[in-house]
C-alpha positions, -999 to 999 in steps of 0.1 A, spaced: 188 549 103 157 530 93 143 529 56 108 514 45 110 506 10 80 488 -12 86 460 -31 64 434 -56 57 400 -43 77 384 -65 107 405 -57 100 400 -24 101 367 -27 134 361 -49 151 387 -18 142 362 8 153 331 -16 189 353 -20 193 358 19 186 327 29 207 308 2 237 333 11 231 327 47 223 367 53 195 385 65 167 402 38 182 439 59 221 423 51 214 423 12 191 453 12 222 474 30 249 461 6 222 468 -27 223 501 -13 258 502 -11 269 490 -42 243 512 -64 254 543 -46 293 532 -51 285 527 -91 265 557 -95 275 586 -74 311 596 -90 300 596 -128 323 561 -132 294 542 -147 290 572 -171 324 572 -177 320 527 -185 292 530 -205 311 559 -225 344 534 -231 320 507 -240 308 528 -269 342 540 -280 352 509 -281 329 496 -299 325 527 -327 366 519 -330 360 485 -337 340 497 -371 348 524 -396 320 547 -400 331 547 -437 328 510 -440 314 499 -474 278 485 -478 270 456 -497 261 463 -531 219 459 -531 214 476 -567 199 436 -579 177 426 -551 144 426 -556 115 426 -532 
C-alpha cells in the first residue's frame, strides 16, 4: 500500500541525511517511523509510561513537605 505524506524542507532534508548515513532508503525509515509510533501508541502503554513517570515522581516528594520560612524577605 502506497502513502503520500507532506513534509517541510528541512525535514525533508534531515530524512535523507538519516537514510543515507544508516545506509537505508528515505521509504525504509518512513515504514519503521510508522511502525514504531503505532507500536508505542496503539495499546495505551505510553499512557500507562507517562503515568509511572508521574507517580514516581509525586512519591519522590511529600505533598506535605514544608516551605521555607519567607515571613522576612522583602521585595
Amino acid at each position: 500500500m502506497a502513502i503520500g505524506v507532506r513534509v517541510g524542507p528541512e525535514l525533508e532534508r534531515r530524512l535523507d541525511q538519516l537514510a543515507l548515513s544508516l545506509g537505508k532508503s528515505r521509504s525504509s525509515c518512513v515504514r519503521e517511523a510508522i511502525a514504531l509510533y503505532v507500536e508505542r501508541f496503539s495499546g495505551g502503554e505510553e499512557a500507562l509510561r507517562q503515568s509511572r513517570l508521574i507517580r514516581q515522581q509525586a512519591c519522590s516528594t511529600h505533598w506535605s513537605e514544608q516551605v521555607p520560612d519567607w515571613s522576612d524577605w522583602t521585595a
